[in-house]
PDB file of the backbone (N, CA, C, O) and the ligand in Angstrom, with CONECT records:
HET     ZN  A 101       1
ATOM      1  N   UNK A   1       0.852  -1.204   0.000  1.00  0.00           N
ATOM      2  CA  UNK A   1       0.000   0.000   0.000  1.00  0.00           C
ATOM      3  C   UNK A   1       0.883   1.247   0.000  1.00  0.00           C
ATOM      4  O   UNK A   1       1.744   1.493   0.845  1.00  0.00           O
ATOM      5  N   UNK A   2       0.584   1.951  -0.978  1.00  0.00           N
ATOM      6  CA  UNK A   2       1.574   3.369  -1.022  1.00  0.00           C
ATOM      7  C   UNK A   2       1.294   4.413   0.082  1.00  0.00           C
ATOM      8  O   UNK A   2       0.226   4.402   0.695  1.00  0.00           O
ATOM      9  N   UNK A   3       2.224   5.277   0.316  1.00  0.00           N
ATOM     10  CA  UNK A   3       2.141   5.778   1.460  1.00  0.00           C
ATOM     11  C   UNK A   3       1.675   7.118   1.319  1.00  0.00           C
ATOM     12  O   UNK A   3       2.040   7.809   0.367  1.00  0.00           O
ATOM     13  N   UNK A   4       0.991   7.485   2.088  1.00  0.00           N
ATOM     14  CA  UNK A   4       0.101   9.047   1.621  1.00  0.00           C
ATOM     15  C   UNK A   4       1.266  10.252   2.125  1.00  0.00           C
ATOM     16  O   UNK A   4       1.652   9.879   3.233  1.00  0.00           O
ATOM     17  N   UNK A   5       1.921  11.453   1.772  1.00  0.00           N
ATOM     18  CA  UNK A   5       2.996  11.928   2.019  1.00  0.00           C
ATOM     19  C   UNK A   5       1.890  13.394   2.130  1.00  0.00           C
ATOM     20  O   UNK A   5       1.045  13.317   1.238  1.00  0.00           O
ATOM     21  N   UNK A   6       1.736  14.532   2.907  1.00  0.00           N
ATOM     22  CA  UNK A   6       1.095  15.334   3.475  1.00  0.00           C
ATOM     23  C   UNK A   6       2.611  16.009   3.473  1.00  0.00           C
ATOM     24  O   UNK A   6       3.664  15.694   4.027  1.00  0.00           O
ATOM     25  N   UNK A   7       2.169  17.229   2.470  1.00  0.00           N
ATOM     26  CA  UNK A   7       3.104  18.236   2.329  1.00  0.00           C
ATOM     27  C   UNK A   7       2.687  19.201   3.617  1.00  0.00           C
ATOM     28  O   UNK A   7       3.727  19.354   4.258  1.00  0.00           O
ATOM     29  N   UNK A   8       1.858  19.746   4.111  1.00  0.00           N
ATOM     30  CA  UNK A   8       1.809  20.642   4.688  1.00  0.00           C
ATOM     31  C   UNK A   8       2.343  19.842   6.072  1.00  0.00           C
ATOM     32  O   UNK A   8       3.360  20.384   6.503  1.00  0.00           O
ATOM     33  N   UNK A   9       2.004  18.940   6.698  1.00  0.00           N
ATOM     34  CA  UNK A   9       2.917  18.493   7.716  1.00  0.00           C
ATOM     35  C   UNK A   9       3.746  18.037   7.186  1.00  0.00           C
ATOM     36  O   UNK A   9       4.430  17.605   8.114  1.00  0.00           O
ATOM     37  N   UNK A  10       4.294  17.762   6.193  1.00  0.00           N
ATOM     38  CA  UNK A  10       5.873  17.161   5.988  1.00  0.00           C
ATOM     39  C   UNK A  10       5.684  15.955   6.717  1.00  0.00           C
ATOM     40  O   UNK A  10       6.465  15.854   7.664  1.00  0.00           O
ATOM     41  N   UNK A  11       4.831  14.935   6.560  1.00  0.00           N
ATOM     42  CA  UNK A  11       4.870  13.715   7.071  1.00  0.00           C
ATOM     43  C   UNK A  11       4.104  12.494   6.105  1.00  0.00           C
ATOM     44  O   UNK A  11       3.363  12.668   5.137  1.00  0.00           O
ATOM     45  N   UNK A  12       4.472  11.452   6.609  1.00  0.00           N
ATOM     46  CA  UNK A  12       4.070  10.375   5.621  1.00  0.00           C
ATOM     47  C   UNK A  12       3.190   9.866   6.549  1.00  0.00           C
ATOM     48  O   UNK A  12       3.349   9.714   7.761  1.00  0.00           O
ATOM     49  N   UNK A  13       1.698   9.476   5.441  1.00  0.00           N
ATOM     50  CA  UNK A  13       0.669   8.821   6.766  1.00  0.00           C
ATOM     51  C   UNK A  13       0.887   7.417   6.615  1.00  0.00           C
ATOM     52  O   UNK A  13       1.235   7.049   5.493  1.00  0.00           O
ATOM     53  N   UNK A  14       0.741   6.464   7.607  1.00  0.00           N
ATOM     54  CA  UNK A  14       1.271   4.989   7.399  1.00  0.00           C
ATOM     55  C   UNK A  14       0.024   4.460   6.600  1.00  0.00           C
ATOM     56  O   UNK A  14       0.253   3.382   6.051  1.00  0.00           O
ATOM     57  N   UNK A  15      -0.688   4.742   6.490  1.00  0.00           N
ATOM     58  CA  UNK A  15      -1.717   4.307   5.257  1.00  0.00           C
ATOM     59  C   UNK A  15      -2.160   5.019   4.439  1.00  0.00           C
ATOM     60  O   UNK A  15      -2.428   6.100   4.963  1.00  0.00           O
ATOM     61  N   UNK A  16      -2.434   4.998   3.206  1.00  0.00           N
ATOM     62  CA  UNK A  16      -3.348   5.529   2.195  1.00  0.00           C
ATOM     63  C   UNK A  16      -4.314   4.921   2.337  1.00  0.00           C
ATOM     64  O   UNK A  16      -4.207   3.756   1.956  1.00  0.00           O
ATOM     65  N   UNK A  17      -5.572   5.290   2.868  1.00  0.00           N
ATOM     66  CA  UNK A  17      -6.919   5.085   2.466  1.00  0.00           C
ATOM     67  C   UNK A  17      -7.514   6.340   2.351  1.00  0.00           C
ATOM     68  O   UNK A  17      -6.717   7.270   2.472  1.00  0.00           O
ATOM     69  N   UNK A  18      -8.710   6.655   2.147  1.00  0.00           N
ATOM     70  CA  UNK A  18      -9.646   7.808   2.213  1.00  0.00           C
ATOM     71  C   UNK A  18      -9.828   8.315   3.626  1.00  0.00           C
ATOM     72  O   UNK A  18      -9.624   9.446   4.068  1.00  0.00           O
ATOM     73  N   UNK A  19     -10.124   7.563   4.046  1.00  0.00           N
ATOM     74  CA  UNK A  19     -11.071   7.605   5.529  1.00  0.00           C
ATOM     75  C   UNK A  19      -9.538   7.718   5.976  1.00  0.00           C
ATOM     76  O   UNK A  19      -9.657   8.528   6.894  1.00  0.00           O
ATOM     77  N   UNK A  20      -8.518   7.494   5.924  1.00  0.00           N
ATOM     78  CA  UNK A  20      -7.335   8.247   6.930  1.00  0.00           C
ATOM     79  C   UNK A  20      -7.064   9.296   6.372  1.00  0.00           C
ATOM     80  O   UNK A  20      -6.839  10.286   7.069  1.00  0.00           O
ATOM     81  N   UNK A  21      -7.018   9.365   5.168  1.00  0.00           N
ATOM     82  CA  UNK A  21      -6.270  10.349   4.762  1.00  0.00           C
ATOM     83  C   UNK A  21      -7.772  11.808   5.063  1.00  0.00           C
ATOM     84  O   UNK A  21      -7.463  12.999   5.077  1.00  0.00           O
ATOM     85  N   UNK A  22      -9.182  11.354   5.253  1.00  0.00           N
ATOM     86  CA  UNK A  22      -9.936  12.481   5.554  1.00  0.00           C
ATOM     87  C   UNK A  22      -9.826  12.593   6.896  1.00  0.00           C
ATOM     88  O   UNK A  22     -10.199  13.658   7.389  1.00  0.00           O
ATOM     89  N   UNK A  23      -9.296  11.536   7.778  1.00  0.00           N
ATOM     90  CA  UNK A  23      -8.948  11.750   9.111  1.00  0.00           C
ATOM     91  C   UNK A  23      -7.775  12.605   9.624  1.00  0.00           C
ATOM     92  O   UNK A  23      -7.807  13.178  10.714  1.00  0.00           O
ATOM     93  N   UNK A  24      -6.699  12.655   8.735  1.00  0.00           N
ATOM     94  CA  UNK A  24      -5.762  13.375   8.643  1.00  0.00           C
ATOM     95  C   UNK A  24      -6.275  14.767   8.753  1.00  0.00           C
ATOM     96  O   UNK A  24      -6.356  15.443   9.779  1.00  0.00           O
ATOM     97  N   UNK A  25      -6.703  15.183   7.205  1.00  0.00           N
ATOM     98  CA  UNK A  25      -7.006  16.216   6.946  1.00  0.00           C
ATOM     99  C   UNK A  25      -8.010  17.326   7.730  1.00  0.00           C
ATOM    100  O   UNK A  25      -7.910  18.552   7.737  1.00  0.00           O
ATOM    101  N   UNK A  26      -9.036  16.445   8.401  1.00  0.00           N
ATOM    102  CA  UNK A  26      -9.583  16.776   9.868  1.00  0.00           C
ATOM    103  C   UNK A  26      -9.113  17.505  10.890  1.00  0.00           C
ATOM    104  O   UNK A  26      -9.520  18.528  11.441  1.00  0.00           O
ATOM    105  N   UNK A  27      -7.980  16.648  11.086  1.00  0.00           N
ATOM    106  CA  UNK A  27      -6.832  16.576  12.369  1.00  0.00           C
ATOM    107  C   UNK A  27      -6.692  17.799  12.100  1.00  0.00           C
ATOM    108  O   UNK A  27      -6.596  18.344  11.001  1.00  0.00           O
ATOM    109  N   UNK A  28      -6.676  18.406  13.549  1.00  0.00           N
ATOM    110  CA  UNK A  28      -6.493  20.226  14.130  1.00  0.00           C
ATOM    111  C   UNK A  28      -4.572  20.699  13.615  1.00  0.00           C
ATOM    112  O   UNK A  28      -4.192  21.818  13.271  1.00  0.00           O
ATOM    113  N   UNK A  29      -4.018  19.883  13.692  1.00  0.00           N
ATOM    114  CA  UNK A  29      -2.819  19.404  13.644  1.00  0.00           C
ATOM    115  C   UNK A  29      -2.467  20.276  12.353  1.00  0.00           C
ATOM    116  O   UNK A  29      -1.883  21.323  12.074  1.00  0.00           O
ATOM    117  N   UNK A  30      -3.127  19.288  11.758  1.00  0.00           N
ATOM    118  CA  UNK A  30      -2.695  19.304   9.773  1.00  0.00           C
ATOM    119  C   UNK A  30      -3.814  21.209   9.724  1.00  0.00           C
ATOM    120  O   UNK A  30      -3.435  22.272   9.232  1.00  0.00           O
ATOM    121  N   UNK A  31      -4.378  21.078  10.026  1.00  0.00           N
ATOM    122  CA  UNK A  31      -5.523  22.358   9.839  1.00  0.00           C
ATOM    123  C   UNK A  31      -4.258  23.771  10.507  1.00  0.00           C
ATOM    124  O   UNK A  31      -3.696  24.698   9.924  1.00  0.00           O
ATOM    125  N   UNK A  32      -4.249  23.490  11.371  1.00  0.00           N
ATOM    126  CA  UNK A  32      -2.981  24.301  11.453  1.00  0.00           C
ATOM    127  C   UNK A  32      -1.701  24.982  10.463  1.00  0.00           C
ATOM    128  O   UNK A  32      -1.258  26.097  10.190  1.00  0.00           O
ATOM    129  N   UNK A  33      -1.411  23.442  10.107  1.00  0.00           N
ATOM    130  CA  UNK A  33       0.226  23.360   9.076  1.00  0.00           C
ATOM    131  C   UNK A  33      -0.160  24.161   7.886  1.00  0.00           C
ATOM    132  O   UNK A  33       0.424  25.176   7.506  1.00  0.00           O
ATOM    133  N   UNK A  34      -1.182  23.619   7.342  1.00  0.00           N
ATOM    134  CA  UNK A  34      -2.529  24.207   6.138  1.00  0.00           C
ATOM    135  C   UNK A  34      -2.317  25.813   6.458  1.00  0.00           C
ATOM    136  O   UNK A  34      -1.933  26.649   5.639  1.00  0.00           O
ATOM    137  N   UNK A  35      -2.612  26.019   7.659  1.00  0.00           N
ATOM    138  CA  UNK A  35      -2.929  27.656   7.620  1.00  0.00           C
ATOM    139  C   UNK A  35      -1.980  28.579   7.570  1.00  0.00           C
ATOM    140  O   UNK A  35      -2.119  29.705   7.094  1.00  0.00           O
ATOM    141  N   UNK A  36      -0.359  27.839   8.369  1.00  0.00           N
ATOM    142  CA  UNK A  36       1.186  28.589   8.575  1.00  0.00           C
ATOM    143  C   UNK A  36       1.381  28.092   7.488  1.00  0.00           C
ATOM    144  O   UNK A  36       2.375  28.754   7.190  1.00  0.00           O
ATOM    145  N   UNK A  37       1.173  27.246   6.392  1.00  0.00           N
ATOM    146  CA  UNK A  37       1.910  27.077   4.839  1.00  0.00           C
ATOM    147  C   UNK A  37       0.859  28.561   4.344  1.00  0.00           C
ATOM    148  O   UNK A  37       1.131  29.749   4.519  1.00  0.00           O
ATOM    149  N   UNK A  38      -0.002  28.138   3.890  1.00  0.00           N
ATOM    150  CA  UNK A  38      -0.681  29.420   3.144  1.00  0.00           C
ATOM    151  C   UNK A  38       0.390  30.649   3.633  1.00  0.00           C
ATOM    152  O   UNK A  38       1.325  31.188   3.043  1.00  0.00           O
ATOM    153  N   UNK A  39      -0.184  30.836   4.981  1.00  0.00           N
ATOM    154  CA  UNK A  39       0.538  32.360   5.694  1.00  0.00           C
ATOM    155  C   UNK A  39       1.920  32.465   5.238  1.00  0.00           C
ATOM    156  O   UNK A  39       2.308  33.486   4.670  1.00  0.00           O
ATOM    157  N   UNK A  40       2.584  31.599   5.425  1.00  0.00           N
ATOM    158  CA  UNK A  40       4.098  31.664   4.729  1.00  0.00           C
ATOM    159  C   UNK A  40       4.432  31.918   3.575  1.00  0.00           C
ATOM    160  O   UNK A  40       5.209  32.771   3.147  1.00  0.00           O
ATOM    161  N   UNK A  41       3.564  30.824   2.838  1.00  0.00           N
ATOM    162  CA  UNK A  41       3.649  31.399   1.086  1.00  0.00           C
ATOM    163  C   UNK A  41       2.880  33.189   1.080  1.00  0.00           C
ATOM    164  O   UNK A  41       3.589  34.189   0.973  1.00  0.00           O
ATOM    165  N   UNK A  42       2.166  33.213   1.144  1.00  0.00           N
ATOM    166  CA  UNK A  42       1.934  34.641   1.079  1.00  0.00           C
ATOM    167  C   UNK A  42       2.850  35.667   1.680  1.00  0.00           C
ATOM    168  O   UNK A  42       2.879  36.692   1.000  1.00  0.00           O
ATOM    169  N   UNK A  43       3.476  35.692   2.567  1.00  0.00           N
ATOM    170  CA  UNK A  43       4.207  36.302   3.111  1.00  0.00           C
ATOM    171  C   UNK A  43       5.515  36.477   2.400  1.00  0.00           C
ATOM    172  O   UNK A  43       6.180  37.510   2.325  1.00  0.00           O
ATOM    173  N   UNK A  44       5.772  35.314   1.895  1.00  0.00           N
ATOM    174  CA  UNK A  44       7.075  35.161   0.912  1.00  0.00           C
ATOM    175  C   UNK A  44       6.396  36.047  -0.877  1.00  0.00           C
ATOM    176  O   UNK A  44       6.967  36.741  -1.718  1.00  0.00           O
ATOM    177  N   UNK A  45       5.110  35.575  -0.757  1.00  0.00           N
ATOM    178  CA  UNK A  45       5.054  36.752  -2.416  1.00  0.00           C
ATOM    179  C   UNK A  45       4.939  38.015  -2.042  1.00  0.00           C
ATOM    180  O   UNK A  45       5.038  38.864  -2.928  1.00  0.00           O
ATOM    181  N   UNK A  46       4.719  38.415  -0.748  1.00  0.00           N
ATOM    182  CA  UNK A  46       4.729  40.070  -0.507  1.00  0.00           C
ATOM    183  C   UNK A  46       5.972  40.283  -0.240  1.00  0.00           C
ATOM    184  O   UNK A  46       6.445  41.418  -0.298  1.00  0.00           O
ATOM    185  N   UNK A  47       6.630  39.299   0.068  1.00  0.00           N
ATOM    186  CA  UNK A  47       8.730  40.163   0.214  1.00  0.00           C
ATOM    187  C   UNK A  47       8.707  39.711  -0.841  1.00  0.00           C
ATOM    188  O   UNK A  47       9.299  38.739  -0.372  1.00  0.00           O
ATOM    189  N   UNK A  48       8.547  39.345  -2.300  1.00  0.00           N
ATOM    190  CA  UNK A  48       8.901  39.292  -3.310  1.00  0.00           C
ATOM    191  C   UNK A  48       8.894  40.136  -4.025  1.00  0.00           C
ATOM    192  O   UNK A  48       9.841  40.646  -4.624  1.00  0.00           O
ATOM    193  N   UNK A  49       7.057  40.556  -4.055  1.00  0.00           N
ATOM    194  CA  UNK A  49       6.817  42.072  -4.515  1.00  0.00           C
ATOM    195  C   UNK A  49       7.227  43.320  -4.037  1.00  0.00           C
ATOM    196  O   UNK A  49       7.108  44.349  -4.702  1.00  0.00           O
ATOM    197  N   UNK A  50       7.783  43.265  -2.728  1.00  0.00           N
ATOM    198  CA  UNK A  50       8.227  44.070  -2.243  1.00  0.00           C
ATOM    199  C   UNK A  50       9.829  44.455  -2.727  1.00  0.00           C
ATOM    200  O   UNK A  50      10.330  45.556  -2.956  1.00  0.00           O
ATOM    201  N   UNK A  51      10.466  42.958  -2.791  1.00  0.00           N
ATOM    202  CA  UNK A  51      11.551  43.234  -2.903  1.00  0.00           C
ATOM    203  C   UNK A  51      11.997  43.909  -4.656  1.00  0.00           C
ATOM    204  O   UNK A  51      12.991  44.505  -5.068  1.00  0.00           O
ATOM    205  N   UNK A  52      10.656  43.432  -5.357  1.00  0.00           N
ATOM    206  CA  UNK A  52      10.825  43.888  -6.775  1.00  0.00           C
ATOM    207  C   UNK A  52      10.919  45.479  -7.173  1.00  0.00           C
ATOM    208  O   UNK A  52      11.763  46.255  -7.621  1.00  0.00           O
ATOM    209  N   UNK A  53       9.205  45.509  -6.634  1.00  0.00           N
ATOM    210  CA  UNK A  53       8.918  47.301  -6.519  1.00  0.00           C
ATOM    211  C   UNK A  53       9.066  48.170  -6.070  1.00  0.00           C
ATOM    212  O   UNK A  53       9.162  49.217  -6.709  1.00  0.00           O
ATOM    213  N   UNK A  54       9.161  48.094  -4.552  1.00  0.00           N
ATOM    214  CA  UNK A  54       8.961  48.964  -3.395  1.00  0.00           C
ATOM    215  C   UNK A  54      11.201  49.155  -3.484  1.00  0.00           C
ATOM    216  O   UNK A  54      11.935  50.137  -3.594  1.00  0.00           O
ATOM    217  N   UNK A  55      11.345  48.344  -3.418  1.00  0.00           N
ATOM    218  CA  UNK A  55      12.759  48.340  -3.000  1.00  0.00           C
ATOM    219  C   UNK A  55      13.881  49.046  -4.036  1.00  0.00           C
ATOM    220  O   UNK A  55      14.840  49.794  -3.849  1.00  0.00           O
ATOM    221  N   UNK A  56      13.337  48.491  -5.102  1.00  0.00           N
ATOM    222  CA  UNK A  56      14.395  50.175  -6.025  1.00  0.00           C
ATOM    223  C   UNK A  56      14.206  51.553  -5.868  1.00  0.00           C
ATOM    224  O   UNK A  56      14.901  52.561  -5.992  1.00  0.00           O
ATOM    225  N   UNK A  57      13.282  51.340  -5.619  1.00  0.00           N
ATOM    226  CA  UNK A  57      12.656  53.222  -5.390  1.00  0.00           C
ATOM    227  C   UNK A  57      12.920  53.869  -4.140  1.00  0.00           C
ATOM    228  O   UNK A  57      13.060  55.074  -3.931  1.00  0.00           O
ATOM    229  N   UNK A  58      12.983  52.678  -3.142  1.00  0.00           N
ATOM    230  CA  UNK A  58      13.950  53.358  -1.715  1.00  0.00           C
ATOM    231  C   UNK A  58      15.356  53.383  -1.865  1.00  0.00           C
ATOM    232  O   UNK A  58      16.030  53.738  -0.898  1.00  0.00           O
ATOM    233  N   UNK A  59      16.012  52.999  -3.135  1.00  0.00           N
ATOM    234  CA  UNK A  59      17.483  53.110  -2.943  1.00  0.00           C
ATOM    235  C   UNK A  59      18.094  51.932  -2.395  1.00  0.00           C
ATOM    236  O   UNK A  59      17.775  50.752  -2.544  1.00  0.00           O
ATOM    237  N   UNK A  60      19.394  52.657  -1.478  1.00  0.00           N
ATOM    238  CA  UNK A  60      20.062  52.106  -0.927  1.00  0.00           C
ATOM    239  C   UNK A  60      20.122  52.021   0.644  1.00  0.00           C
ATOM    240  O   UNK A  60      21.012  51.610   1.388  1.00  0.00           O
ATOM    241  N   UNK A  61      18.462  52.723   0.983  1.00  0.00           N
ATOM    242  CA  UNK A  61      17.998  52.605   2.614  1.00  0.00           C
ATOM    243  C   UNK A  61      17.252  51.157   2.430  1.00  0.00           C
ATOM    244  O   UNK A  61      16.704  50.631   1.461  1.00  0.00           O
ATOM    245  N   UNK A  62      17.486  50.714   3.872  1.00  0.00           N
ATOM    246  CA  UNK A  62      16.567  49.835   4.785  1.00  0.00           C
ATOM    247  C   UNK A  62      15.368  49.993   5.108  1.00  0.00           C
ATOM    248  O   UNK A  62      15.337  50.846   5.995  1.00  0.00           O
ATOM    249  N   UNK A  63      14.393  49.642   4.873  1.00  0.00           N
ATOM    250  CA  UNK A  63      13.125  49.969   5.925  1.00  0.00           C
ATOM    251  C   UNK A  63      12.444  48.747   6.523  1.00  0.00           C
ATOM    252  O   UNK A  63      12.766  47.571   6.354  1.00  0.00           O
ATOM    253  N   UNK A  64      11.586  49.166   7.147  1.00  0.00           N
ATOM    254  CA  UNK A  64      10.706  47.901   7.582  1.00  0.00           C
ATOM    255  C   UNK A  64       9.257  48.271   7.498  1.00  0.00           C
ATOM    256  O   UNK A  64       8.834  49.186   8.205  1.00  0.00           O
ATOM    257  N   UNK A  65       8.481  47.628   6.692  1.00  0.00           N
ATOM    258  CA  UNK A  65       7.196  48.083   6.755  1.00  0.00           C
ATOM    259  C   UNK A  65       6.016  47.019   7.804  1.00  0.00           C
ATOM    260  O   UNK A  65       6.561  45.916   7.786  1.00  0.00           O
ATOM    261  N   UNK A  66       5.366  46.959   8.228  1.00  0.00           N
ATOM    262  CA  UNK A  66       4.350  46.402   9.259  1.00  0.00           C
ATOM    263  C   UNK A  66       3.188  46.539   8.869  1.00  0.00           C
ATOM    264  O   UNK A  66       2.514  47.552   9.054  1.00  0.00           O
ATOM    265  N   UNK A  67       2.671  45.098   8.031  1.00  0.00           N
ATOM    266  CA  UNK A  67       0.826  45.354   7.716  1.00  0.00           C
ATOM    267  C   UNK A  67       0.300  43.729   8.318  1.00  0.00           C
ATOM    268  O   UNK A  67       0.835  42.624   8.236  1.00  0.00           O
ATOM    269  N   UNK A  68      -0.787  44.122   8.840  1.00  0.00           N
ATOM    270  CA  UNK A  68      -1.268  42.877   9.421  1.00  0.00           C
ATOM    271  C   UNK A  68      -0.680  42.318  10.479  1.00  0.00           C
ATOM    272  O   UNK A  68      -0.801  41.141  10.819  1.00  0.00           O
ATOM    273  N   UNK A  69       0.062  43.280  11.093  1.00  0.00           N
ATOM    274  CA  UNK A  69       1.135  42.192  12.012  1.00  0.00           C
ATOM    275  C   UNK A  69       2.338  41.745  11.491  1.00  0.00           C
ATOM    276  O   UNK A  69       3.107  41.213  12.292  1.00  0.00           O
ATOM    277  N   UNK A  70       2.670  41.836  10.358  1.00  0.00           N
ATOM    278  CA  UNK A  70       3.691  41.054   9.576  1.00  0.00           C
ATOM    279  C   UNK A  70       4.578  42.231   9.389  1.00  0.00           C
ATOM    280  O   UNK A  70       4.101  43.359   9.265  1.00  0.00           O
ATOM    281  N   UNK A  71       6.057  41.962   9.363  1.00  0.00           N
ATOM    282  CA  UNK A  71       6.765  43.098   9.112  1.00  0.00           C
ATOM    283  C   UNK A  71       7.286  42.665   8.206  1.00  0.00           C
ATOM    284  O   UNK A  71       7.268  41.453   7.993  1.00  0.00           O
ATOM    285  N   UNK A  72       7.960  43.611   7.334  1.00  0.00           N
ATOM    286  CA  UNK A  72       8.339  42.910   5.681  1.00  0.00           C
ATOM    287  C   UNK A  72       9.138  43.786   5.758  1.00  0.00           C
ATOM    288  O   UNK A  72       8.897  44.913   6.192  1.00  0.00           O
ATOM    289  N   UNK A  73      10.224  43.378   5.336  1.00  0.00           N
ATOM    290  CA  UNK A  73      12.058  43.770   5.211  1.00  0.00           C
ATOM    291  C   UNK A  73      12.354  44.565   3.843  1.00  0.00           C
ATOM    292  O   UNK A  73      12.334  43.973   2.764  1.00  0.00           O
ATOM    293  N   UNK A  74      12.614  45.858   3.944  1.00  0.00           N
ATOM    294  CA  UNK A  74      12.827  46.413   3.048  1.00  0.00           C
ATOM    295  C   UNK A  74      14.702  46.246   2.690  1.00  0.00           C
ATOM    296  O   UNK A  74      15.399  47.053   3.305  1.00  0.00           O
ATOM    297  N   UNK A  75      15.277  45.470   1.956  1.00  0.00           N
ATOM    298  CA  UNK A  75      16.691  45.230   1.762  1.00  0.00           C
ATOM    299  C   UNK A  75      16.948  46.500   0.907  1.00  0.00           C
ATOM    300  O   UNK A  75      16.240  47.204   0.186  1.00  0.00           O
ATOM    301  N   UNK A  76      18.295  46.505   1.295  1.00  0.00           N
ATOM    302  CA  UNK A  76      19.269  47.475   0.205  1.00  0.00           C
ATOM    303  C   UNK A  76      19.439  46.898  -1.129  1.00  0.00           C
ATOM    304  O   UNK A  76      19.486  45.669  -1.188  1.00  0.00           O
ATOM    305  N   UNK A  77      19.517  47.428  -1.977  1.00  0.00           N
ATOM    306  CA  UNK A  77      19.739  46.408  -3.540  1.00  0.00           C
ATOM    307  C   UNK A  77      21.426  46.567  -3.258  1.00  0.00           C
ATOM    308  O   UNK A  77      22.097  47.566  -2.999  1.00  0.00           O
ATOM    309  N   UNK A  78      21.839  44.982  -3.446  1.00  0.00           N
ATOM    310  CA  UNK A  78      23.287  44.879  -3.469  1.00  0.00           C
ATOM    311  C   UNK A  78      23.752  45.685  -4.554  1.00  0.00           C
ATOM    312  O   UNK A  78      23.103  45.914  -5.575  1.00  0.00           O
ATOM    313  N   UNK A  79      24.719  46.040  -4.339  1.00  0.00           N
ATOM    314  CA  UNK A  79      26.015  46.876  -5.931  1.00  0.00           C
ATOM    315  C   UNK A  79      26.772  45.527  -5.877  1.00  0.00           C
ATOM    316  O   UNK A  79      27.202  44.685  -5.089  1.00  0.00           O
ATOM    317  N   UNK A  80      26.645  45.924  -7.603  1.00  0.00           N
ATOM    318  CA  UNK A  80      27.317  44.665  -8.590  1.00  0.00           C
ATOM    319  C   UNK A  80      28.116  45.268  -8.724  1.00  0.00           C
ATOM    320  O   UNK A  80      29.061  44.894  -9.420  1.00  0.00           O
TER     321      UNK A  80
HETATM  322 ZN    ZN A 101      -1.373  17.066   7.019  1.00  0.00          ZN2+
END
């Protein structure tokens, strides 16, 4: 029986069936991992966009901006 592999916990369930794998997915556990993956990926495309747009136009200052609670790192653009 192949093994069900749950990216958001980074774990392998010892069975593939339905009924575990909807037991899994249930689990407060995994509902959690689900919610800090989303939050993370999003967080990572706003320092992306940030680091694209926002960050040439400040130069060669630092900032830190704060929305939602989240603070997002304004970097210096390295000199090549
Ligand atoms: Zn899971």
């Amino acid at each position: 029986m192949p093994k069900y592999y749950c990216d958001y916990c980074d774990t392998f369930l010892t069975h593939d069936s339905p009924s575990v794998r909807k037991t899994h997915c249930n689990g407060r556990k995994h509902k959690e991992n689900v919610k800090f993956y989303y939050q993370k990926w999003m967080e990572d495309q706003a320092q992306s966009l940030i680091d694209a747009t926002i960050q040439p136009m400040v130069g060669g200052k630092e900032l830190l901006i704060t929305q939602n609670g989240t603070t997002y790192h304004i970097r210096p653009l390295k000199s090549h």
